[in-house]
Backbone of each chain as ProteinMPNN parsed JSONL, in Angstrom:
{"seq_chain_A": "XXXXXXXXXXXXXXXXXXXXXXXXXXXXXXXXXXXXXXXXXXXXXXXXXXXXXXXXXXXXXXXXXXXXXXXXXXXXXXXXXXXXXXXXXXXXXXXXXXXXXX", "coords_chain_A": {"N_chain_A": [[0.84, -1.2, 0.0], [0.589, 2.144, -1.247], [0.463, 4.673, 0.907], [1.047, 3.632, 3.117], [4.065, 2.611, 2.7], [5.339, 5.362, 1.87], [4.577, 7.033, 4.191], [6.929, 5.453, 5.699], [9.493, 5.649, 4.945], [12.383, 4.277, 4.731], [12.343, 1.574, 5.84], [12.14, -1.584, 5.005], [10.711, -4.196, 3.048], [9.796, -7.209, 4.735], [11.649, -9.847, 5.704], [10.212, -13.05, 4.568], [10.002, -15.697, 5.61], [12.4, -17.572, 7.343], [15.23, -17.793, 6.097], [17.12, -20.296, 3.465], [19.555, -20.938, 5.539], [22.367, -22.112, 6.561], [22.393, -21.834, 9.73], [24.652, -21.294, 12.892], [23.762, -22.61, 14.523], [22.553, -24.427, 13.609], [24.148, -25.836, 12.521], [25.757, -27.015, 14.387], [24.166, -28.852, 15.621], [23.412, -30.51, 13.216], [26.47, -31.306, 13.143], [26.405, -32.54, 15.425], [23.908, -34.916, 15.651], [24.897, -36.144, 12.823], [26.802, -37.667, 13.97], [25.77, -39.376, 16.231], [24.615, -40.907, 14.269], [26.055, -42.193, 12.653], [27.509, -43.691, 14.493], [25.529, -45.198, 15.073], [25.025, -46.436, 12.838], [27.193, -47.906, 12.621], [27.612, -49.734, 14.817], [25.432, -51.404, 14.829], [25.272, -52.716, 12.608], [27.608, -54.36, 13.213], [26.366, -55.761, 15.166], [24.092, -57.107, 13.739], [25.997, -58.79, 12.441], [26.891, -60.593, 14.034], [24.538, -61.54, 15.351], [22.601, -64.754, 15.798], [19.821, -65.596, 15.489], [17.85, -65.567, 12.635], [15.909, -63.843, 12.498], [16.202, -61.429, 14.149], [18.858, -60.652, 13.019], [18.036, -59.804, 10.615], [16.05, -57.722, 11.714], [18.206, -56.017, 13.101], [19.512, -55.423, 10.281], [18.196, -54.097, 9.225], [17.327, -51.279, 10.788], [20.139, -50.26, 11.172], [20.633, -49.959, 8.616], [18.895, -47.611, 7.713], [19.668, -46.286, 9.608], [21.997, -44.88, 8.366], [21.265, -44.297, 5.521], [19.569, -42.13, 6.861], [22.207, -40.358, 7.327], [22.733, -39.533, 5.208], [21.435, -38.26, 4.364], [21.799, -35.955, 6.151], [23.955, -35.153, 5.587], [23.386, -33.909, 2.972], [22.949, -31.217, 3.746], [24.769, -30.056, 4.96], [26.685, -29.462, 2.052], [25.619, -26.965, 1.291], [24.831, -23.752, -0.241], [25.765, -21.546, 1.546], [26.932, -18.564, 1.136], [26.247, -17.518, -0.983], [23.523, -17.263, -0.482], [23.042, -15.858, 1.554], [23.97, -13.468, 0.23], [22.044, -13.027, -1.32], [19.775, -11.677, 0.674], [18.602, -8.691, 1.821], [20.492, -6.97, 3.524], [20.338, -5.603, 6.976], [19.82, -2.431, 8.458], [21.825, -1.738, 10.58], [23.838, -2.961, 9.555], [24.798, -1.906, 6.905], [25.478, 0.161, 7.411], [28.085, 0.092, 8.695], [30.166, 0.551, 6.915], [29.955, 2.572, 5.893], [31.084, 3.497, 8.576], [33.789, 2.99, 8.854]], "CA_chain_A": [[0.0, 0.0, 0.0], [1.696, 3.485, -0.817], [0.591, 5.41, 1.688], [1.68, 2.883, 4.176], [5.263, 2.476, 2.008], [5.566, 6.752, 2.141], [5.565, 7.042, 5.365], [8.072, 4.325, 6.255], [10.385, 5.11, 3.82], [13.615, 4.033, 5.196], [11.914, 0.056, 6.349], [12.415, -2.71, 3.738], [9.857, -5.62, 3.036], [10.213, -8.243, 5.858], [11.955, -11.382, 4.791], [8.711, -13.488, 4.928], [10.659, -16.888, 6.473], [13.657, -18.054, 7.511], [16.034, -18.187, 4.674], [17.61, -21.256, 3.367], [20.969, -21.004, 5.3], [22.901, -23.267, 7.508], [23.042, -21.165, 10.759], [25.717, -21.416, 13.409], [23.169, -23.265, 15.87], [22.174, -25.825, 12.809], [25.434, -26.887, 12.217], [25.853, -27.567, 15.896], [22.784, -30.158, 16.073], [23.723, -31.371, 12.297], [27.444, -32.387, 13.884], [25.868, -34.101, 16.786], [23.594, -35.781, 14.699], [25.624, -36.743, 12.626], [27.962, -38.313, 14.973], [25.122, -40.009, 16.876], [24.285, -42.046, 13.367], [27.294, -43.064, 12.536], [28.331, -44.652, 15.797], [24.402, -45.673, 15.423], [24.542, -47.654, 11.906], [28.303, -49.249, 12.814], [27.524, -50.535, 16.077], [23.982, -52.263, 14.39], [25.75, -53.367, 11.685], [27.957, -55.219, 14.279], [25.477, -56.804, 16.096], [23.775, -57.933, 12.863], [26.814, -59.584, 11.735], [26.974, -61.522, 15.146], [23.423, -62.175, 15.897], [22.25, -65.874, 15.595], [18.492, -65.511, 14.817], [17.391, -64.676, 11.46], [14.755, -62.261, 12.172], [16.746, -60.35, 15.037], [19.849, -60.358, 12.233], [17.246, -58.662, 9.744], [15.946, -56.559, 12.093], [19.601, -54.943, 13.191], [19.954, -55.068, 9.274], [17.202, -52.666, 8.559], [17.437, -50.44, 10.978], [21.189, -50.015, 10.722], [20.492, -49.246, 7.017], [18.343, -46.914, 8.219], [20.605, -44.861, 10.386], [22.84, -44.626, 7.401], [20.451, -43.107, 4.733], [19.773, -40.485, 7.916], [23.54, -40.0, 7.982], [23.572, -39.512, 4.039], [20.2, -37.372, 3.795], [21.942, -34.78, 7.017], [24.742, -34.606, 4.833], [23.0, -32.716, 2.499], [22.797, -29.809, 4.456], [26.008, -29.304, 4.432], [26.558, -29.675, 1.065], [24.791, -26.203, 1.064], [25.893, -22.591, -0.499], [25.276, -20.4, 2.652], [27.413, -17.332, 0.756], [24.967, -17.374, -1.994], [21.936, -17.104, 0.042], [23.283, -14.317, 2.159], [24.381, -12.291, -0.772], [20.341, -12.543, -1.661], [19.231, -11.212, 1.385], [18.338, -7.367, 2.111], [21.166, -6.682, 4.551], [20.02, -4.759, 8.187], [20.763, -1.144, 8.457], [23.55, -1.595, 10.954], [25.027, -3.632, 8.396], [24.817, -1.453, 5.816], [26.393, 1.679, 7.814], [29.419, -0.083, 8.75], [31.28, 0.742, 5.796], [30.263, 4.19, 6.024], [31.948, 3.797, 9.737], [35.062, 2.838, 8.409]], "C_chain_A": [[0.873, 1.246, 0.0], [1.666, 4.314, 0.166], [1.564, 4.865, 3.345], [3.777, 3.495, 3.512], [5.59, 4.212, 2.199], [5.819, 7.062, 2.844], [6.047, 6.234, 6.692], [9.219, 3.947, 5.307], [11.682, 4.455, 3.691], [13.427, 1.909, 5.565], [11.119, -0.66, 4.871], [11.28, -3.973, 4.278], [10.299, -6.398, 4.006], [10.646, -9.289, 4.975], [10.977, -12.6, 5.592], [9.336, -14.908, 5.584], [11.999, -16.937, 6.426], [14.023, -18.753, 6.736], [16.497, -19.721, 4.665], [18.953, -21.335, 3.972], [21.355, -21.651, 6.313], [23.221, -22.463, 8.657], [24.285, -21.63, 11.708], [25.375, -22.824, 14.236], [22.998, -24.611, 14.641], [23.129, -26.598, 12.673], [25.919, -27.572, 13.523], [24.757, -28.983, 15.893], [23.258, -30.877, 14.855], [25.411, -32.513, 12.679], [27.014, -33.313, 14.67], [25.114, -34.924, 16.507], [24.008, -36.51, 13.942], [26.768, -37.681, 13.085], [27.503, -39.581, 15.313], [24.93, -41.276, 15.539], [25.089, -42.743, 13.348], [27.324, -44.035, 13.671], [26.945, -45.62, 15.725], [24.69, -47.1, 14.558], [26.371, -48.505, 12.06], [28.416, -50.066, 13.706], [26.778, -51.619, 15.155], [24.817, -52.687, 13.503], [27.12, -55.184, 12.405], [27.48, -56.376, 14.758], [24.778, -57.651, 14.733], [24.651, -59.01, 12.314], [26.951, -61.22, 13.186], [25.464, -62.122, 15.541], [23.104, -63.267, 15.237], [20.724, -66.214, 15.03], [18.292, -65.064, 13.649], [16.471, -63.421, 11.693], [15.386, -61.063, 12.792], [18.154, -59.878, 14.1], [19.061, -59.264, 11.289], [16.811, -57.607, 10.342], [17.004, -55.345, 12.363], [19.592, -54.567, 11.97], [19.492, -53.722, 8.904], [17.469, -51.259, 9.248], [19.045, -49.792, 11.371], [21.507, -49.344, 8.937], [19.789, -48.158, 6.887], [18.981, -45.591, 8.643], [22.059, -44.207, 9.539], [22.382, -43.58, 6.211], [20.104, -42.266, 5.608], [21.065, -39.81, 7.554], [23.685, -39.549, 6.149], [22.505, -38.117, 3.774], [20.58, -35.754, 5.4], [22.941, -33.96, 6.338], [24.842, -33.686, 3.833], [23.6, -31.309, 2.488], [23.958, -29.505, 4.526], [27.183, -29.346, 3.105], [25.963, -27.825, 0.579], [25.463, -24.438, 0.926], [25.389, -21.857, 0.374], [25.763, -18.874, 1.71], [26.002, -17.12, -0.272], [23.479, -16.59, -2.019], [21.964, -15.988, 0.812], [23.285, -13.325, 1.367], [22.87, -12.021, -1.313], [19.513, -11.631, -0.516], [19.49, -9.253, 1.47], [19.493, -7.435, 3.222], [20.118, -5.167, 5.619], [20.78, -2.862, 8.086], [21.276, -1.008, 9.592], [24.547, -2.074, 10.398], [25.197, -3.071, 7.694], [25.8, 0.029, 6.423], [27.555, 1.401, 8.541], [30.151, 0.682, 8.289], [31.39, 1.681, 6.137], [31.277, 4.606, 7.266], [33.082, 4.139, 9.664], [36.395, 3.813, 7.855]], "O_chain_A": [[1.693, 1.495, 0.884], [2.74, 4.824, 0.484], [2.291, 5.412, 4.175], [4.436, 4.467, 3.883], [6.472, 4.239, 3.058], [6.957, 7.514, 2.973], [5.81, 6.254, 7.9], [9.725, 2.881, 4.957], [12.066, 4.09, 2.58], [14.389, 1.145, 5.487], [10.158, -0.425, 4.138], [11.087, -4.466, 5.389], [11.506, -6.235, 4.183], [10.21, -9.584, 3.861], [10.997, -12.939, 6.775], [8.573, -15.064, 6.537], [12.684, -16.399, 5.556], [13.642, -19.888, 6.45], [16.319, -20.398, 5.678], [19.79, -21.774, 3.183], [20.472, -21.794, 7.159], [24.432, -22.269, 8.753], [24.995, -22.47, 11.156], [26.129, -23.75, 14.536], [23.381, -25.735, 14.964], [23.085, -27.828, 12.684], [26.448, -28.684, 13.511], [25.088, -30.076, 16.353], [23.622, -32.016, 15.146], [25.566, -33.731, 12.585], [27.168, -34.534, 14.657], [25.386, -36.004, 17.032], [23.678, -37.687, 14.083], [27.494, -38.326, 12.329], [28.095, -40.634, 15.073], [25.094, -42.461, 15.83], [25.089, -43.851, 13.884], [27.107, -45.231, 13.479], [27.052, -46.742, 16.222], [24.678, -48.259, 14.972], [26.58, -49.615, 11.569], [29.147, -51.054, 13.626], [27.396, -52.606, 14.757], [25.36, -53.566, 14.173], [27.264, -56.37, 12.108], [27.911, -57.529, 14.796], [24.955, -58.869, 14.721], [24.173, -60.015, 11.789], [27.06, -62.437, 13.041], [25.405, -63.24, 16.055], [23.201, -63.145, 14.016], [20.563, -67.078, 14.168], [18.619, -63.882, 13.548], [16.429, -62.329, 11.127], [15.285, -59.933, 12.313], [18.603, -58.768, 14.384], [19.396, -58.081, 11.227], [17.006, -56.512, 9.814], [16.863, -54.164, 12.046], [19.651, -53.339, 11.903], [20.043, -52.703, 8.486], [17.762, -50.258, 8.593], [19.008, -48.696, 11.932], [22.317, -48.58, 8.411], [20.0, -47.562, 5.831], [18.9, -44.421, 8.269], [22.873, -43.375, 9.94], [22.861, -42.472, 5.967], [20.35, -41.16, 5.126], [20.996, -38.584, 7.469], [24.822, -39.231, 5.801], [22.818, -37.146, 3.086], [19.801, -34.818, 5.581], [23.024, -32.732, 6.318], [25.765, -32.898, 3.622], [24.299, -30.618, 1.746], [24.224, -28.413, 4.025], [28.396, -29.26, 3.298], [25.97, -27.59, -0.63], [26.294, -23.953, 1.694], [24.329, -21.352, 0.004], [24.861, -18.043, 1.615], [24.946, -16.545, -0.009], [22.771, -15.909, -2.76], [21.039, -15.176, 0.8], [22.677, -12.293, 1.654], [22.545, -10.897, -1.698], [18.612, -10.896, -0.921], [20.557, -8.727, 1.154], [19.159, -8.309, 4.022], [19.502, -4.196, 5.179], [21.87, -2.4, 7.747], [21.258, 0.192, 9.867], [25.747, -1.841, 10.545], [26.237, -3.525, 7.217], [26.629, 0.681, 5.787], [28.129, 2.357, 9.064], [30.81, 1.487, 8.948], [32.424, 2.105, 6.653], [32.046, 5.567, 7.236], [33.574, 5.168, 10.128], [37.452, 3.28, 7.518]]}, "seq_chain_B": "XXXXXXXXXXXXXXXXXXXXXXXXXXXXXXXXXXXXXXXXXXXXXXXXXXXXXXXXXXXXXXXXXXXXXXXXXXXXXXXXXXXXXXXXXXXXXXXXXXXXXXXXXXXXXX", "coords_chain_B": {"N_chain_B": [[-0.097, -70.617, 41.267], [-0.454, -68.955, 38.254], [-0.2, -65.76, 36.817], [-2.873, -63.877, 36.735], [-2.52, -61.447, 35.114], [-0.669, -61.25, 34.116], [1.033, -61.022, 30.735], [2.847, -62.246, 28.251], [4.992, -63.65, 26.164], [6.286, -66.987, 25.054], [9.545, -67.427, 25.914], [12.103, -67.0, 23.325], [14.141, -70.153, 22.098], [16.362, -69.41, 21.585], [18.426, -67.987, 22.841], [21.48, -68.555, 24.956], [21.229, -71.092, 27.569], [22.931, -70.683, 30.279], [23.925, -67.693, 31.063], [26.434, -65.988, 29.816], [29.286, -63.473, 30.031], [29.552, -62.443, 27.837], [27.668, -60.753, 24.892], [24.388, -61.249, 23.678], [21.704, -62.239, 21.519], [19.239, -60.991, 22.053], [20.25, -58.76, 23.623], [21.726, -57.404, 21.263], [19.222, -56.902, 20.653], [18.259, -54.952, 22.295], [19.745, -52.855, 23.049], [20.102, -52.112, 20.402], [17.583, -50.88, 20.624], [17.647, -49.256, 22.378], [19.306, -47.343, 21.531], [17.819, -46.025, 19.405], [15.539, -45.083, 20.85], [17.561, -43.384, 22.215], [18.425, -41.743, 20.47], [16.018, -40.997, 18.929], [15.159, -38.854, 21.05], [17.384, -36.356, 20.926], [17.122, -36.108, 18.513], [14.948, -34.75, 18.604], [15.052, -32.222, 19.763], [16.901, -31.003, 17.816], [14.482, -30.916, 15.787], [12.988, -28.758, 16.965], [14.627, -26.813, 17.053], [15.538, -26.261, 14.369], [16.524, -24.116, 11.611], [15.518, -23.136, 8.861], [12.474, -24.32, 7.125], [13.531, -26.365, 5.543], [15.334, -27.889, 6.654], [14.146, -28.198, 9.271], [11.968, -30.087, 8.313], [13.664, -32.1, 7.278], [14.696, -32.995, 9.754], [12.571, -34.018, 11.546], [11.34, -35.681, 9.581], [13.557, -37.917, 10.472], [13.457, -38.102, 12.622], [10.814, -39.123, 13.034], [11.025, -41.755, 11.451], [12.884, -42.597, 13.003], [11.703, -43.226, 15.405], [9.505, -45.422, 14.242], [11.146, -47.241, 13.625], [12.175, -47.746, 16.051], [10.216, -48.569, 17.109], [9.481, -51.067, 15.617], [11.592, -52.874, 16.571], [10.857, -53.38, 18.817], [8.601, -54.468, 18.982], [9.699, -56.583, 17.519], [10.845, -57.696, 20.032], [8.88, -58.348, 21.78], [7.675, -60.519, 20.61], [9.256, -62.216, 20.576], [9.305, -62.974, 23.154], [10.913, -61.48, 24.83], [10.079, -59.612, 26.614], [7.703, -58.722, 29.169], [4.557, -57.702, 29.617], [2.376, -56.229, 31.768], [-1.416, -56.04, 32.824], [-3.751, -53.398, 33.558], [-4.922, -53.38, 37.106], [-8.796, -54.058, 37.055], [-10.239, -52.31, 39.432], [-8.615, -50.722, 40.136], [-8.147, -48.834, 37.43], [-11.095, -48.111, 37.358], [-11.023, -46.7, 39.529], [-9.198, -44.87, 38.904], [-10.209, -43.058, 36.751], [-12.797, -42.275, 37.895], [-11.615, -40.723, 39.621], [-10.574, -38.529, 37.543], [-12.48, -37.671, 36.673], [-13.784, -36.116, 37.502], [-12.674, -34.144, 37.727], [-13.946, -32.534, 35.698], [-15.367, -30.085, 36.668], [-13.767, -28.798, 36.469], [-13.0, -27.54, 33.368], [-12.419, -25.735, 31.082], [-13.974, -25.179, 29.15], [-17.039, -25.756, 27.408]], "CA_chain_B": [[-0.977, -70.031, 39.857], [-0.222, -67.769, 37.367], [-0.311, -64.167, 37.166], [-3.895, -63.234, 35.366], [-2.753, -59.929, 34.673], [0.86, -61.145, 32.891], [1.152, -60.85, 28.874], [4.128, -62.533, 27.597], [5.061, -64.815, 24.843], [7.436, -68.241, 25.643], [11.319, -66.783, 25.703], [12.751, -67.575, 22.238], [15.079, -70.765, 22.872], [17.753, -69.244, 21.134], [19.298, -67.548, 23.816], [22.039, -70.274, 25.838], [20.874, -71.142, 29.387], [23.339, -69.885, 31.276], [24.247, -66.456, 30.311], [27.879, -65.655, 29.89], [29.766, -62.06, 29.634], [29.328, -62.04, 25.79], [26.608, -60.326, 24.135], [23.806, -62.153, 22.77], [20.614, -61.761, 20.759], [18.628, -60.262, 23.516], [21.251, -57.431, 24.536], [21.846, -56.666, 21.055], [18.195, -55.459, 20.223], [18.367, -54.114, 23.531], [21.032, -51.816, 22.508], [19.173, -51.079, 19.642], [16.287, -50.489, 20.605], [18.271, -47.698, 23.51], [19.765, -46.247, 20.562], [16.51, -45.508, 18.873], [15.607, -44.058, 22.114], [18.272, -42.121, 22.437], [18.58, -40.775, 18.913], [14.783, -40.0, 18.966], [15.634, -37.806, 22.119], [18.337, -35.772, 20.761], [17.053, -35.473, 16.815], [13.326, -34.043, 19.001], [15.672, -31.081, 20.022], [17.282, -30.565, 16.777], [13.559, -30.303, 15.152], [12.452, -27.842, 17.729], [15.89, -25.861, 16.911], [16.011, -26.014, 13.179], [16.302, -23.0, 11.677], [14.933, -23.187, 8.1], [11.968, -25.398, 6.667], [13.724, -27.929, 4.491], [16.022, -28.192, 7.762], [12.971, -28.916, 10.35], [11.404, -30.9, 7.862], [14.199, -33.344, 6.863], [14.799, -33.871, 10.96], [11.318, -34.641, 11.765], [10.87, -37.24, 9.215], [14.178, -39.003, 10.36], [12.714, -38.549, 13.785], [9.542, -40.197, 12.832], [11.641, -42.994, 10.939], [13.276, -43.76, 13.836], [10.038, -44.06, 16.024], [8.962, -46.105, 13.728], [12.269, -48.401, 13.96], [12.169, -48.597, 17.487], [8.868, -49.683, 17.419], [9.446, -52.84, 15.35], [12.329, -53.334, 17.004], [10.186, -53.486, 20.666], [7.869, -55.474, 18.409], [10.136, -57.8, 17.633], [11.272, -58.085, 21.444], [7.484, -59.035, 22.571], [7.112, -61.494, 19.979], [10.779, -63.293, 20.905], [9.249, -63.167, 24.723], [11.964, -60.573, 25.579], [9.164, -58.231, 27.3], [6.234, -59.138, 29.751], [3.469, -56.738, 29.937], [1.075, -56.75, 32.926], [-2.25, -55.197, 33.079], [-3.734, -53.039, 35.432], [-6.719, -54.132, 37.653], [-10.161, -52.886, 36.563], [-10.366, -51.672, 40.055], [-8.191, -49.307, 39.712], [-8.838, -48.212, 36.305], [-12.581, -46.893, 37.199], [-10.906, -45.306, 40.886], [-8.696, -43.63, 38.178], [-11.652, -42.847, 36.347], [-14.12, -41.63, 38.983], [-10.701, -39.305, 40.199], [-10.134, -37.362, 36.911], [-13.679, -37.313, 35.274], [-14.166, -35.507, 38.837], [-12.25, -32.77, 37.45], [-14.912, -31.959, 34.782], [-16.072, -28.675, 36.803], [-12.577, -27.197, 36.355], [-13.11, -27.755, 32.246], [-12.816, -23.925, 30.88], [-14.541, -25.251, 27.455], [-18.376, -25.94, 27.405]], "C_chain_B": [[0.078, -69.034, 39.502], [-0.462, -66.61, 37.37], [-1.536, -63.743, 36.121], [-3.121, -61.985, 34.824], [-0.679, -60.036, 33.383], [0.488, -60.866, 31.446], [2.834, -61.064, 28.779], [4.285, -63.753, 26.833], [6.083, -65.444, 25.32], [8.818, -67.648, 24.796], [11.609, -67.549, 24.362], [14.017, -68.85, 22.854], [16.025, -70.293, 22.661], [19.211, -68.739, 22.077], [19.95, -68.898, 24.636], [21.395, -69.889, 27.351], [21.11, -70.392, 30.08], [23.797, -69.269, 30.435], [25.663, -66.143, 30.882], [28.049, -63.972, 29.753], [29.283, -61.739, 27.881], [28.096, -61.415, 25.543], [25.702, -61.327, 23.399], [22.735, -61.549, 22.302], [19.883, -60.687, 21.113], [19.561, -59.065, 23.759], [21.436, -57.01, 22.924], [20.361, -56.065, 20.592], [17.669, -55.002, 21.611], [18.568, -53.082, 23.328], [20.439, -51.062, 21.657], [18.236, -50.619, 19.558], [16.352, -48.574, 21.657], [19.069, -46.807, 22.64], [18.998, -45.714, 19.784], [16.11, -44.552, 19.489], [16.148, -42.923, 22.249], [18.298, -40.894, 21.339], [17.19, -39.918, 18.697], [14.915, -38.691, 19.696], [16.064, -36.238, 21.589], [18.042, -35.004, 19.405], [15.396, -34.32, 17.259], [14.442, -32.345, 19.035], [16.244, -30.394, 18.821], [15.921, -30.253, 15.812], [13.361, -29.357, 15.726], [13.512, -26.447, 17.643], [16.787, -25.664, 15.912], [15.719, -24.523, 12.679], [14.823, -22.459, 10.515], [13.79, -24.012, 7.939], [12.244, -26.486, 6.529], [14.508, -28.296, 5.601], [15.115, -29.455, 8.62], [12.537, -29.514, 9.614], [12.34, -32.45, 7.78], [14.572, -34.255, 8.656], [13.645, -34.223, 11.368], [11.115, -35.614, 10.943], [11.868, -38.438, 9.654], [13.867, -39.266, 11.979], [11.834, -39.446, 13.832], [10.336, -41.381, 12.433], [11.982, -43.907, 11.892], [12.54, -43.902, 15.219], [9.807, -44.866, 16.025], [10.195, -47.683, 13.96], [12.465, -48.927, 15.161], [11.116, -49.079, 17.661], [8.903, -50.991, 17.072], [10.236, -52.976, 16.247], [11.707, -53.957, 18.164], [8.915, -54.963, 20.189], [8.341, -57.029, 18.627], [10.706, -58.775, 18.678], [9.821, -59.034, 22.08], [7.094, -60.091, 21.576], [8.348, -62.688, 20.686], [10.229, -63.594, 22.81], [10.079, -62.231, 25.341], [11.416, -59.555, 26.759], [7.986, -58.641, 27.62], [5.837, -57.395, 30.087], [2.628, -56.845, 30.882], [0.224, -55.605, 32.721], [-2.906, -55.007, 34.409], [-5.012, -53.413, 35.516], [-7.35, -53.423, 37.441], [-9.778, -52.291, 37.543], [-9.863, -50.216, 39.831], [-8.286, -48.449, 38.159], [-9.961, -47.197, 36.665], [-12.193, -46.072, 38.699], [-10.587, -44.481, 39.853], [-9.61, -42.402, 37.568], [-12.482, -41.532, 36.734], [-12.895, -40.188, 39.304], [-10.939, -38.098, 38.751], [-11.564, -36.806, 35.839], [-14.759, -36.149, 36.508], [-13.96, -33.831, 38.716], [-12.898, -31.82, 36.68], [-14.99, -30.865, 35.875], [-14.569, -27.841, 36.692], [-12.281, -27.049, 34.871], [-13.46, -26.313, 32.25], [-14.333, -24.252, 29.79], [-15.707, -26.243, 27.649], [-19.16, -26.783, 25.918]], "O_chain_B": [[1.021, -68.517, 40.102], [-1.237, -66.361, 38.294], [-1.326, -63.364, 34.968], [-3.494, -61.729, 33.679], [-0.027, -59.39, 32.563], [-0.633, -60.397, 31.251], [3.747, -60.309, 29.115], [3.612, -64.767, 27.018], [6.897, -64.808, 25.99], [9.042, -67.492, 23.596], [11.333, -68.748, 24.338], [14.706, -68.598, 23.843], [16.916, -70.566, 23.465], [20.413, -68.996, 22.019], [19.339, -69.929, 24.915], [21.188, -68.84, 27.962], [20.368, -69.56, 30.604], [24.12, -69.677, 29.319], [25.975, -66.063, 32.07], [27.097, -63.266, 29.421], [28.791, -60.853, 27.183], [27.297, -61.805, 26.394], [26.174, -62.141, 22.606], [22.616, -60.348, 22.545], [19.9, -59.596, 20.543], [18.906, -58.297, 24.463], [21.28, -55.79, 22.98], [20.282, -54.899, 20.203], [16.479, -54.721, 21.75], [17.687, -52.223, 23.375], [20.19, -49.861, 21.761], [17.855, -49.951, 18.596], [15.717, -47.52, 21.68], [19.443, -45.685, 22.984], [19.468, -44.692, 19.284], [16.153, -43.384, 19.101], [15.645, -41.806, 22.37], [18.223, -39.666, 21.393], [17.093, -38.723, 18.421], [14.811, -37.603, 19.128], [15.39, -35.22, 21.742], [18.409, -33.87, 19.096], [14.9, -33.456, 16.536], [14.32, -31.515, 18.134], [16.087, -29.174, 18.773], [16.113, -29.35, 14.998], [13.56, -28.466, 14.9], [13.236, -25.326, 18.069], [17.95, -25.263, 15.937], [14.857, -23.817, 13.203], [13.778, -21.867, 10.785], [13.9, -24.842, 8.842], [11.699, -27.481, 7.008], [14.4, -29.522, 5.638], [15.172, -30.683, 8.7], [12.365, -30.431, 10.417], [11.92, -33.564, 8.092], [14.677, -35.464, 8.86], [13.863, -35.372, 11.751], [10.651, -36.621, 11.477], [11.551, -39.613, 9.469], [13.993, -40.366, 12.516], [11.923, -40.462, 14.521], [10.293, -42.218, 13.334], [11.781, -45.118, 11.992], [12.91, -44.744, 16.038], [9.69, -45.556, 17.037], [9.935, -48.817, 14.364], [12.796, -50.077, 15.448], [10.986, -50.064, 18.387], [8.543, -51.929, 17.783], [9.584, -53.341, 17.226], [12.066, -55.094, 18.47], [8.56, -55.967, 20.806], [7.946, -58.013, 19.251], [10.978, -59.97, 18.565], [9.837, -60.114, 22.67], [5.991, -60.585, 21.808], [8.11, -63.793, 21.173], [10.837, -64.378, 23.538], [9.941, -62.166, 26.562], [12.087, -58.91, 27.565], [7.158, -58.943, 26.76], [6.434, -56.413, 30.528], [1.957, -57.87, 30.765], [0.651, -54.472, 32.503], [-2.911, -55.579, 35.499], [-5.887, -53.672, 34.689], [-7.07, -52.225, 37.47], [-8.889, -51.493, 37.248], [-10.362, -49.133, 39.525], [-8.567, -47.25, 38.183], [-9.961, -45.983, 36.459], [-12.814, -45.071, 39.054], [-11.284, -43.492, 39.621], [-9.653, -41.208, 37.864], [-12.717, -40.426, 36.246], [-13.193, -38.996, 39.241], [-11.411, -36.978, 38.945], [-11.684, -36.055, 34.871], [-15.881, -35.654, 36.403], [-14.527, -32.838, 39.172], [-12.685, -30.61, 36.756], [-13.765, -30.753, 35.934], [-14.355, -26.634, 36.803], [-11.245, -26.402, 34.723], [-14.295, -25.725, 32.937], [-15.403, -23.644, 29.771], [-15.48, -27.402, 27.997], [-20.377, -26.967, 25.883]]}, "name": "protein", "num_of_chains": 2, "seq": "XXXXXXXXXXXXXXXXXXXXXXXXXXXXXXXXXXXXXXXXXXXXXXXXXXXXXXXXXXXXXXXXXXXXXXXXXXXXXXXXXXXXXXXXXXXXXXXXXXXXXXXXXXXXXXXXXXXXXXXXXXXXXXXXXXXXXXXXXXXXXXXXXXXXXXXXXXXXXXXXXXXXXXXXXXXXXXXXXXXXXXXXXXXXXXXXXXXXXXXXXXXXXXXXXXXX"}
């Protein structure tokens, strides 16, 4: 609406969700996650190789195969162009009057 | 006599008699079933503290996944006999009952 937009001329469109970018805190939970699988699908894989029952061998199997496609589908994410996605964003105006600080 | 209120299926024989230090069938979907557990735990916090969408989305479904994995897994424990269930006495059931259906007058919503 212009009249709105007129007088507020200095305040930029909101960025309507939280961007695509790998924050500081995500990568924190994606390490520990990641960690947790691993140790998850090599243990199970372990025990499957040792267990004597067929069904309790299949069961370790699966869900050891399991905690692996987790461990391949977290990986993703970091896989991911954070610079990219920043450089799209509206920067804050304390960010922007740095430079001028300088 | 027997315990009316047990639920359990006859112990798989597979396990040996006497139980040695070693690991056996039984201990390892134990294990895995406490690593399901645990991992559920830990990946709940990482949904609740994703930042983006495609983030919180991809940990909630591997949350759910592995729900779902510990469930067979627990499955497959109560079928092997690994896990007795007991139920509880009516009695107590309808005290429970009579206590919290008591609470109806502190119900905001009509």
């Amino acid at each position: 609406m212009p009249t709105i937009m007129s007088s507020a001329p200095f305040t930029q469109a909101p960025i309507p969700e939280p961007p695509r970018v790998i924050t500081t805190k995500d990568l924190s939970y994606l390490k520990d996650a990641l960690s947790w699988e691993l140790d998850a699908f090599k243990k199970l894989h372990s025990f499957a190789q040792q267990a004597t029952d067929p069904e309790v061998k299949q069961c370790l199997d699966k869900v050891g195969r399991m905690h692996q496609q987790h461990y391949q589908k977290l990986l993703t994410h970091l896989q991911h162009n954070n610079t990219a996605v920043m450089a799209a964003i509206p920067q804050t105006q304390s960010q922007q009057q740095q430079p001028q600080m300088q | 006599m027997p315990n009316q209120n047990q639920i359990a299926n006859p112990q798989s024989a597979q396990l040996p008699q006497v139980k040695g230090p070693q690991m056996n069938d039984r201990d390892y979907m134990n294990d895995c079933l406490t690593t399901c557990k645990y991992l559920a735990d830990s990946l709940n916090v990482a949904v609740w503290e994703a930042s983006h969408q495609q983030l919180h989305q991809d940990f909630l479904q591997i949350l759910n996944e592995t729900h779902q994995s510990q469930r067979e897994a627990y499955e497959l424990m109560f079928r092997k006999g690994w896990y007795k269930l007991e139920a509880a006495e009516q009695q107590k059931l309808q005290q429970t009952y009579q206590q919290f259906s008591g609470y109806s007058t502190q119900f905001p919503y009509h």
